[in-house]
Structures are given as C-alpha cells and as structure tokens.
N, C-alpha and C positions, 0 to 999 in steps of 0.2 A: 451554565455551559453554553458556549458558541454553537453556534451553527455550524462551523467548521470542525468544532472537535466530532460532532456528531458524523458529520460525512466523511471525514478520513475514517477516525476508529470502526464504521461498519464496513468500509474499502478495506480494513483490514482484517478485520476479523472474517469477511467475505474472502480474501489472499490465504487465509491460513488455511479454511475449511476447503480451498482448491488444490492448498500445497497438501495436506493430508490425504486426500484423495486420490494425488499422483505415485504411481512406481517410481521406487530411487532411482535416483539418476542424477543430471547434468538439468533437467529441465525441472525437479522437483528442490532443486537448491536456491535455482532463480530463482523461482516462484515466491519459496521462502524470504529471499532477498528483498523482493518485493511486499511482503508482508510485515515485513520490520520496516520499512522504508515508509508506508502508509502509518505504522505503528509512531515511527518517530516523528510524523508529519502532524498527528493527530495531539501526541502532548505537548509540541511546541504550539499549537492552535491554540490548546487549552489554557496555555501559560497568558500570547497576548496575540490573539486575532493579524492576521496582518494578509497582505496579498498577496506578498514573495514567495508565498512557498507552494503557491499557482502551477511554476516552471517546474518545482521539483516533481509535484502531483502529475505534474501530465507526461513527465520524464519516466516515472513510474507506469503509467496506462500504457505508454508507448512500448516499456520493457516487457508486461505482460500480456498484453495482444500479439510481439509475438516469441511467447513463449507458447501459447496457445496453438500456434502454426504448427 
C-alpha cells in the first residue's frame, strides 16, 4: 500500500465518524459528501499513486472546514 492510500482512507474514515455524529440535515449530507470523496480519493491512490488528486484532496478540506462553521 501507498502512502497515499493510507492518508486519504483514514480522512475518510475520520469524514464518516464526524458525519455520524451530526443531526440530519443539510450539513450532515455534505459532510457525508465529503467522506465518499476522500473514500474515492483513497482507492484511486491505491490503484496508481500520482499527485493530481492533490487539488481534489484540498477541494475536499476546503468543503469541510467550512461545513464545520
């Protein structure tokens, strides 16, 4: 395994356990949104390492800081 897959999939699994934790809503879908998005970040890592999916990763922090708000 990469080193990449390792850091997405615990982003995501770290996304899931926040999105379970929230009350339904509009902020607990994103959330979820986010946690598929780190999810699908982490098994294209695992297929072939690459740096492009940098922009997606940070596209996602950016989403969930501020759902966070």
């Amino acid at each position: 395994m990469s080193d990449a897959y390792d850091y997405f999939r615990a982003h995501a699994v770290a996304a899931v356990r926040k999105a379970r934790a929230m009350p339904p809503g509009r902020p607990k879908q994103k959330q979820r949104t986010v946690a598929r998005v780190y999810h699908l970040l982490s098994r294209e890592a695992a297929l072939a390492p690459n740096v492009h999916h940098l922009d997606d990763f940070r596209a996602a922090r950016r989403l969930e800081r501020q759902i966070g708000r």
